[in-house]
N, C-alpha and C positions, 0 to 999 in steps of 0.2 A: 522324470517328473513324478513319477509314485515314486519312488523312493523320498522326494523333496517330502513328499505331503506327507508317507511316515511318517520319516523324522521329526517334521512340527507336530503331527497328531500323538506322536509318544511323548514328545516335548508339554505338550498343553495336558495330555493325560497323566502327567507326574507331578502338574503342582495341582493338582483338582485333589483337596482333602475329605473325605468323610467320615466325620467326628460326632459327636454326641454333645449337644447345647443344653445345658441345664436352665440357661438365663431365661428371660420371660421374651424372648425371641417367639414370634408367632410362629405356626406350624407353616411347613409353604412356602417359606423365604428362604433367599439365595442370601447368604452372608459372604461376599465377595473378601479374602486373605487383604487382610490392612485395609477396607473400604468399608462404603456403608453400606448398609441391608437395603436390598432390590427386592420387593416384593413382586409376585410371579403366581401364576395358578399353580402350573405344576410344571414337573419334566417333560411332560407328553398333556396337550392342551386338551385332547378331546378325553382325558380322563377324569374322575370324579376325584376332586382335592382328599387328599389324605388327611387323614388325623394324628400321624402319625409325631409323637412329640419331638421327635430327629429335624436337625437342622441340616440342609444340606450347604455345606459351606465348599464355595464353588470359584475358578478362578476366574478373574478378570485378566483379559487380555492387556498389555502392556506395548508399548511401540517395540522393545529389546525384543520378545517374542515370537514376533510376524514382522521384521525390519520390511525382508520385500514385498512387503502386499502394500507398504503405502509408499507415498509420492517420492521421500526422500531416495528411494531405491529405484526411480528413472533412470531409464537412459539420458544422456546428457543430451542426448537429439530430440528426444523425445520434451524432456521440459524445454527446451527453447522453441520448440514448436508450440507447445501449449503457450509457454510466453509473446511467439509473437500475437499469435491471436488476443490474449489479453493487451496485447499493442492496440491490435482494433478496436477493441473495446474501449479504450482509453480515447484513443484519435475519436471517436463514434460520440464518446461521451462529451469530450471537449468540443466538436467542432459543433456540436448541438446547442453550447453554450454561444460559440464565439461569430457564429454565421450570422444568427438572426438580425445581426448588425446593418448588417446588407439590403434589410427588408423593411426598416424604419421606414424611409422615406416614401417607398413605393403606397405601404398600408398605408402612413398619414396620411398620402394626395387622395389614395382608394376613399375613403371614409369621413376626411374631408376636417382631419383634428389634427393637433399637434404632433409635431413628432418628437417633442419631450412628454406627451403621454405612452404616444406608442414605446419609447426607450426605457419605459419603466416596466418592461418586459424582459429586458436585458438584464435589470435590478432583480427581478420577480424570480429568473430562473437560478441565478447566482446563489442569494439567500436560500432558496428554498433549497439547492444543489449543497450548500454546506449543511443543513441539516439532515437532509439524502440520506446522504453519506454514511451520517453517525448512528441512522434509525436502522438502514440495513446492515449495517457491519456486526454483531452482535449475531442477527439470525442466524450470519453465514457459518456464526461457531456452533452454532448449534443443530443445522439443519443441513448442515454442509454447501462448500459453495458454489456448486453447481446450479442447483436449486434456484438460490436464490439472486444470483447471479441472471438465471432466466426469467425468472420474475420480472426481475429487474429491467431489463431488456424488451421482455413482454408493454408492460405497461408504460412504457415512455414511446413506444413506438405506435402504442392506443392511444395518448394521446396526441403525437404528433396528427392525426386523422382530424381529431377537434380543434387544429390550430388552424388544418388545410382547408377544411369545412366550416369554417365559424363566417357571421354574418356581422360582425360586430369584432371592435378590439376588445369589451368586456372577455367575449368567448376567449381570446387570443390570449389574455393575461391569465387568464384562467387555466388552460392546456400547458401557458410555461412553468405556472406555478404547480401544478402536480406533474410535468416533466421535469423539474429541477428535484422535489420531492423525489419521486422515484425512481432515481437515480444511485445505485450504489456506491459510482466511482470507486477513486483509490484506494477506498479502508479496504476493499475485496480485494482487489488485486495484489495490494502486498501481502494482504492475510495466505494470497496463492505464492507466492513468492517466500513465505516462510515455512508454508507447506512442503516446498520442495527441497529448498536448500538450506542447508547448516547454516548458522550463523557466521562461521565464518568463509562459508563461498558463496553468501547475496550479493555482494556490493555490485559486480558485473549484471547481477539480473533487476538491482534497483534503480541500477542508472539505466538501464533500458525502458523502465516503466515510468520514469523519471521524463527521461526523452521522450515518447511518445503521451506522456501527458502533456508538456509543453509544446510540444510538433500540432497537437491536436487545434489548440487554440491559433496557431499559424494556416492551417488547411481550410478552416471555416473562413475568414476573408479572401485567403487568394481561390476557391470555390466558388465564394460567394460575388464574388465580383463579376465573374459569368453570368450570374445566375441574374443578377440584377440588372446588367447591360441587356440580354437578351430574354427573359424569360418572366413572366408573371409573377409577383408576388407569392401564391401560394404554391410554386413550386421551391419556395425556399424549404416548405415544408415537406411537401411530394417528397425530394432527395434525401431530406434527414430521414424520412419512412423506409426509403431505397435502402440507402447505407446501413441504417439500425436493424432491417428485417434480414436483410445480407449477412450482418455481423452476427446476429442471433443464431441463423441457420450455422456459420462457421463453426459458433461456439458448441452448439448442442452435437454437433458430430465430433468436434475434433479436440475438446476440452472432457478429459474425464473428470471424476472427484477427484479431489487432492487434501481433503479434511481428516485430519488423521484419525480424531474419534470415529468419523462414520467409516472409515475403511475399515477399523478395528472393530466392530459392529458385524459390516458385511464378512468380514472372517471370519468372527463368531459361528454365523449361522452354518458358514461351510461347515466348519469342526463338526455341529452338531448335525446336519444331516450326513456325516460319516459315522454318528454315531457317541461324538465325546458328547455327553447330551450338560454336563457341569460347567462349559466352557460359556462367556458372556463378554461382552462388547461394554466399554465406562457406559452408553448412554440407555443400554436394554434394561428390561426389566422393571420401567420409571414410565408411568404413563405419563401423557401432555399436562397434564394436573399437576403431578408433582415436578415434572422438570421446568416447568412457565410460570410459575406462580410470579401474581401479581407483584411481589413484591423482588422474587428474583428478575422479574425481569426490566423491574425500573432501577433495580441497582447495577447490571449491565449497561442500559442503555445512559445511565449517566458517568459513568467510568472515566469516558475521556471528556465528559464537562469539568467532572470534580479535580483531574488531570491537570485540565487547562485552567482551572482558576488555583490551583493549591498547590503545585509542582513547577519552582523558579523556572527548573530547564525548560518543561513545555512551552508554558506561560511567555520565555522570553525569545524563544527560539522559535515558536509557531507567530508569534508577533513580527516578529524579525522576516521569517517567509510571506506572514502576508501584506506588511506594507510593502514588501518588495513587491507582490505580484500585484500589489491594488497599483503603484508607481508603476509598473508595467500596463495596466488596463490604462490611466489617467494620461500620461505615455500616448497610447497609443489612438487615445481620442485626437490626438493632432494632427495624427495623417493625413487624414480628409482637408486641413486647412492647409498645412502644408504644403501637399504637393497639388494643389488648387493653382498654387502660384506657377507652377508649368505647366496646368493645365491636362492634369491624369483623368483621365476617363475611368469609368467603376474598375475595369476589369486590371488597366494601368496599375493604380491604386490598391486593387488586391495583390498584385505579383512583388508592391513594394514591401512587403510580408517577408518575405523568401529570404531577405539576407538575416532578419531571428534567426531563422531555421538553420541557416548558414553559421551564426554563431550559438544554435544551441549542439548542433556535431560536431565543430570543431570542440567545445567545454566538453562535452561529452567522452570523447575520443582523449582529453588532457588527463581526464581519469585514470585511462589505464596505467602508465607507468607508475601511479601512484596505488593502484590496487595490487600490482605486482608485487613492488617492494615491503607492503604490509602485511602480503602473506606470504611471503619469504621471512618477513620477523616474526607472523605466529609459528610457522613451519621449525623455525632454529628455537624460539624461546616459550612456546606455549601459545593455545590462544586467546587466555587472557591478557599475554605481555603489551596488546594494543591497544592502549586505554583511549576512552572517547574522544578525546581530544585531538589527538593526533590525526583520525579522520577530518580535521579542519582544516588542513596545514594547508592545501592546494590553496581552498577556499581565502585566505589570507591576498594569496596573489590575486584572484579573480574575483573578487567584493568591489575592489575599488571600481574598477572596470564599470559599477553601475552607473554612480555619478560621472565618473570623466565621460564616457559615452552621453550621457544627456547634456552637460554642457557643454561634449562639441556637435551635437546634435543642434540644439539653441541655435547656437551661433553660426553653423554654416548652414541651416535654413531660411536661409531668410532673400530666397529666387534666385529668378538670374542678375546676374551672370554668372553666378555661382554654381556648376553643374548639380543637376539632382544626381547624379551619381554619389556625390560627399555625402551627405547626411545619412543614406543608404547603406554607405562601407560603415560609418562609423557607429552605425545599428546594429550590426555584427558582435560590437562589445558588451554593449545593453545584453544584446542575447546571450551570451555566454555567461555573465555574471548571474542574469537572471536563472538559469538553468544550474549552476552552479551554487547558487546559496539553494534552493530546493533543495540538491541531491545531498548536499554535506549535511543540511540541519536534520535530515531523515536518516542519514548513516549514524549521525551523531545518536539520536534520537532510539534507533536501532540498539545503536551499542549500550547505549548506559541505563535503555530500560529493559534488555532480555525479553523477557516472558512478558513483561506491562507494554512493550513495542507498540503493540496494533492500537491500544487506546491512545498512547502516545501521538505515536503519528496521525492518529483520529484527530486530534488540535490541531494538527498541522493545517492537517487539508481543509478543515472546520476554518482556522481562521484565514488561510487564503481565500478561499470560497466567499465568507462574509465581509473581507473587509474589499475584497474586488468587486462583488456585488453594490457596497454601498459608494465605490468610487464614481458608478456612473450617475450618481445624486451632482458631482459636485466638478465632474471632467468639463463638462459644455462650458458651464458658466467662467470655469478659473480660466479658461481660455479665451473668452469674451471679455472678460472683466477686470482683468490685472496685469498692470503697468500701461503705459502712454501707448493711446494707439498708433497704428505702423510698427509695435514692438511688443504688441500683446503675448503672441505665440515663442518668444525668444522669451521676455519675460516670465510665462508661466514655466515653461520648461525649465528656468535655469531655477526658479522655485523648486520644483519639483529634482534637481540635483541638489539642491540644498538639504534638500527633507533627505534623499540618499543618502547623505553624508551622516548625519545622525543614524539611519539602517544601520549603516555597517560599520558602526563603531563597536555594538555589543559581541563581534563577530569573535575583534580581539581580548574584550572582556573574558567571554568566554573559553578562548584557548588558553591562557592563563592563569586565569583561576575556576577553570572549569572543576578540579577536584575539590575546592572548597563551595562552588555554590551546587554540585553533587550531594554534599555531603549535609544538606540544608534540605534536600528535597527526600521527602519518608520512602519511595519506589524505590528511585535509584541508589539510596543506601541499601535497602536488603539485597539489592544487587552486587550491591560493589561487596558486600560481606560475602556474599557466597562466590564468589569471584576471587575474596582473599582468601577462604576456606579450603578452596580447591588450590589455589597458587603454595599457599603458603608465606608467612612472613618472607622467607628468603628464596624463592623462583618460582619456576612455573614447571608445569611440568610440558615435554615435546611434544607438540601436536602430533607426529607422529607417530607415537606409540599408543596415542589413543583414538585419532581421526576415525569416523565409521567407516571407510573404504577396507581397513585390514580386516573387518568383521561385521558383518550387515545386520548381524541381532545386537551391538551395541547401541547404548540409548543415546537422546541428543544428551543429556546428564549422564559424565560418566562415574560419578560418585555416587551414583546409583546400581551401577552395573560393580565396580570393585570396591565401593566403602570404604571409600579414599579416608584418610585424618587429613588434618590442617598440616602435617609436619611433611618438609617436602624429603627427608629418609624415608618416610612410611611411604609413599607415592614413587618415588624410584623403586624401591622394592619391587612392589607390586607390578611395575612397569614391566621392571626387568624378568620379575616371572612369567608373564604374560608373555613379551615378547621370545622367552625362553621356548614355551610351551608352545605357540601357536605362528613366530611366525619365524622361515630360514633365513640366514644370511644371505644376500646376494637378487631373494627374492623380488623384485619389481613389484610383482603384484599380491594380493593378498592369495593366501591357497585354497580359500575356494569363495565362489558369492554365493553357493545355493546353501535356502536355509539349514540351519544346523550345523554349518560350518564353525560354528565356535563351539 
C-alpha cells in the first residue's frame, strides 16, 4: 500500500510545473496545464497572500491518473451491490407513484368528494415526478450523487408525513405534488450506472435498472391491495414512509460516491495533506459563485429540454417510450372493470399485476444472449464497430408484442365463461414489450449520444413521466365512454391497440435509417465524428488492446491517453507497441492493477 501511494504521489509530483507567468494572471492563482485559472488564497490557507508576481501553474488531476480511486475501479461485487440498492431506490420511487391508486376510493368516501378529484393526485405526482427528475439530475454532476441522492430521499419521505397527517384532499394533492417534485428518479441512477461502468459493459447494469424501474410500478398495486382490503386509508402513506426511510438508511451506508469529479477532488486533498501541495481536483479552487452562476446553471438545467425539443432521436424515441408507457398506465385503468366481472376483491386485483412482472423478467433475461454477442463483436472489431442501431434488433421482435397483447387482452376479457386466467397470461406480452421498448430506446439513446447520454435519457424519462401523468385525465372516461355499451371495455382497449400500432412503427423507421436521421441531429453527429476519428475510415481498432482492465490509469477516451490519428496504420502501431511493452503473451490478466502499473 505505500508503495501504491509513492508511485501516484511521484506520478502527480512530475506533472506539477513551476514556471514564471509574465501575462497579467493575478498573483495567487492556480493556472491548472490546458485548463482554466482556479483562483485560491494560497498554498497554505492560514498564511498571508503573497505578492509575489509568480504564477504557480499546478496540475489538475485527470481520471488516467488516479484510475482506482473512482468507481470504474470496483469490484464487480461491489458495483452490483451498489446497484441493487439503487434497485430500491427505483422500486421506492415507482411504487410511490403507482400505490396511491389504492387509496382513491377509500379518501373520496373519507371526505366525502369525488374520486376523480382525489385521482388527480395520481396526475399531480406523475407530472410533477417528470420535472423531479430533470431539476435534480444536473446537481447530482455537480455535488456528487450521493448527496443528492439523500436529499432526495429525505424530502419525499417529509412529505409523505403531510399526506399521512392532512385533514383535507387539498393537503393531500399538495404532499404529491412536492413528492413527485422531489424526486430524483432515474436521471441519478443511470448518471451511477455511468459512473461505474464503461460504455461498453452498461447494457447488463441498464436493463437492471431498467427492470426495477418497471417492477416498481407492478409492487405498488399488488401492496396496495392489502393495504386497502385491510388497513386505513392513511396507512397507504404510513408504508410509503416505511419503505422510503428503510431505503434511505440502505443507501447512506451502503452506497458510496461514484461521481468521478468529486472523487477526483477527494484525491486531491489526499495528495496535498502528504504534502504535493500543487495537486487540485476539476471542481476546487471555484467558489459556489463561480461554479452556480445563474446563468450556468439554467443552461444545465435546460439541456435535456433543448435535447428533447431539437434532437430528432430524443424527441422521437423518448415519444415512442412514453406513449408506450402512457398505453401502459390507460391499459391498466381497466383492471378494476375487468376483473369486476369475476368478482376480484382489492387484494385479488392487485396480485393480477404479477403476470407484468412475469413478462417484464422473462424480456429482461431475452436480453442477455443479445448483450453477449454484441460484445463479442466489440471484443473481435473495436468498440465502436456497434453502431446504435443494432442495439434495436431484439426490440423489432418484441414491439409488436404490445398491440397483439392488448387485442387479445380485449377480446378474451370480456367474463365468464371465459376463465380469468386468459387475459392475465396474455399480459405477460404487454409486459415484456413494454419493458423492452424502455430498455432498447435507452441503450440506443446510450450509444449515439456518449458524453450528452444523461441529458438524453433525461427526455426519456421526462416524457414517460409526463405523458403517463396526463393519461389518467382521460383513462376513466375512454372507458366509460367508447363504443356500445356491454362492449365499452373491449372497445377502448382494442383503441388503444390501435394507437400501439402507430408506437411501434418509428421503431422500424429507426433501425434503418437510423444513421441518416443521426446524422440530422447536431449531438449525435459530433459523436458519430469522434467515433470515426478514433475507428478510422477503414476499421476499428480491438477492444482489447485498449479496454481499461490491461491498465487501470487508462482514460475512458483512449485518444487521449495514446494521441491516436484518424488513420487506422497509425492506431495499429501504437497498439502493437503498447501491447509490446506492457502486456505478455499468454497473460489472462493484466500485470498488475495497483496504481502505476502502466
Amino acid at each position: 500500500m505505500a508503495s501504491e501511494k509513492t508511485s501516484l504521489a511521484d506520478k502527480a509530483s512530475a506533472t506539477v510545473e513551476m514556471r514564471e507567468d509574465t501575462s497579467s494572471t493575478p498573483p495567487n492563482t492556480i493556472r491548472p496545464v490546458n485548463s482554466q485559472t482556479l483562483p485560491v488564497t494560497t498554498a497554505n490557507p492560514s498564511s498571508t497572500p503573497s505578492t509575489d508576481p509568480n504564477t504557480v501553474r499546478a496540475a489538475v488531476l485527470r481520471e488516467e491518473e488516479c484510475y482506482n480511486s473512482l468507481a470504474y475501479a470496483y469490484p464487480t461485487r461491489k458495483k452490483w451491490i451498489i446497484l441493487t440498492v439503487m434497485g430500491l431506490v427505483q422500486i421506492s420511487m415507482n411504487y410511490n407513484a403507482a400505490v396511491f391508486s389504492n387509496a382513491v376510493q377509500p379518501i373520496a368516501k373519507d371526505f366525502n368528494v369525488s374520486e376523480d378529484y382525489v385521482r388527480k393526485g395520481q396526475m399531480i405526482f406523475l407530472l410533477s415526478y417528470a420535472f423531479g427528475c430533470e431539476l435534480w439530475a444536473p446537481w447530482s454532476e455537480e455535488l456528487g450523487r450521493k448527496n443528492v441522492l439523500q436529499a432526495s430521499l429525505g424530502l419525499v419521505n417529509i412529505w409523505q408525513i403531510l399526506c399521512a397527517t392532512s385533514r383535507g384532499v387539498p393537503q393531500i394533492l399538495a404532499g404529491r405534488f412536492l413528492g413527485g417534485l422531489s424526486s430524483a428518479g432515474g436521471s441519478v441512477t443511470l448518471g451511477i450506472v455511468a459512473d461505474m461502468f464503461e460504455p461498453d459493459r452498461q447494457q447488463y447494469a441498464v436493463a437492471f435498472v431498467v427492470l426495477t424501474s418497471c417492477g416498481g410500478s407492478v409492487v405498488g398495486p399488488v401492496v396496495g391491495g392489502f393495504i386497502q382490503q385491510h388497513l386505513h386509508w392513511r396507512w397507504n402513506f404510513w408504508i410509503q414512509l416505511i419503505i422510503g426511510a428503510a431505503v434511505q438508511l440502505i443507501h447512506l451506508f451502503c452506497v458510496p460516491e461514484t461521481r468521478s469529479s468529486v472523487l477526483l477532488d477527494r484525491e486531491a486533498k489526499k495528495l496535498r495533506k502528504r504534502g504535493i501541495k500543487e495537486v487540485y481536483g476539476p471542481n476546487e479552487g471555484r467558489s459556489w459563485r463561480q461554479r452556480f452562476t445563474v446563468r450556468e446553471v439554467c443552461k444545465i438545467w435546460a439541456r435535456p429540454f433543448v435535447m428533447f425539443c431539437r434532437e430528432p432521436i430524443v424527441l422521437c424515441l423518448s415519444l415512442l417510450s412514453g406513449f408506450s408507457d402512457a398505453l401502459i398506465f390507460t391499459f391498466l385503468e381497466s383492471y378494476g372493470y375487468t376483473f369486476e366481472q369475476w368478482h376480484f376483491s382489492p387484494i385479488q386485483l392487485g396480485l393480477a399485476f404479477i403476470p407484468l412482472l412475469v413478462g417484464y423478467v422473462i424480456a429482461y433475461f431475452m436480453f442477455f444472449p443479445f448483450f453477449k454477442k454484441q460484445q463479442a463483436l466489440m471484443i473481435r472489431s473495436g468498440t465502436d464497430a456497434l453502431v446504435p442501431e443494432q442495439r434495436l434488433k431484439l426490440l423489432l421482435f418484441l414491439a409488436p408484442l404490445l398491440f397483439i397483447g392488448m387485442f387479445g387482452f380485449a377480446w378474451s376479457a370480456t367474463g365468464p365463461p371465459i376463465p380469468w386466467a386468459v387475459p392475465l397470461a396474455i399480459s405477460i406480452l404487454i409486459g415484456m414489450a413494454n419493458l423492452a421498448i424502455y430498455m432498447a430506446t435507452i441503450d440506443y439513446m446510450v450509444a449515439a449520444y456518449g458524453p450528452y447520454a444523461s441529458s438524453a435519457t433525461g427526455g426519456n424519462g421526462f416524457a414517460r413521466d409526463l405523458l403517463a401523468g396526463l393519461s389518467a385525465l382521460y383513462a376513466k372516461p375512454l372507458y366509460h365512454n367508447i363504443g356500445p355499451k356491454g362492449l365499452r371495455l373491449q372497445a377502448a382497449s382494442t383503441l388503444l391497440a390501435g394507437v400501439a400500432i402507430a408506437v411501434v412503427i418509428p421503431i422500424y423507421i429507426f433501425y434503418w435509417y437510423g444513421p441518416w436521421i443521426r446524422s440530422k441531429s447536431h449531438f449525435a453527429k459530433k459523436v458519430e465524428a469522434d467515433r470515426r476519428a478514433r475507428m478510422g475510415e477503414s476499421g476499428s481498432l480491438p477492444i482489447a488492446l485498449f479496454h481499461y482492465h490491461h491498465c487501470p490509469l487508462l482514460p475512458r477516451s483512449t485518444e487521449r491517453a495514446f494521441n491516436l490519428t484518424t488513420t487506422l496504420d497509425r492506431q495499429q502501431n501504437q497498439a502493437s507497441k503498447y501491447m509490446n511493452s506492457h502486456y505478455r503473451p499468454g497473460d489472462d490478466a493484466p500485470l498488475s492493477r495497483e496504481r502505476g502499473a502502466c
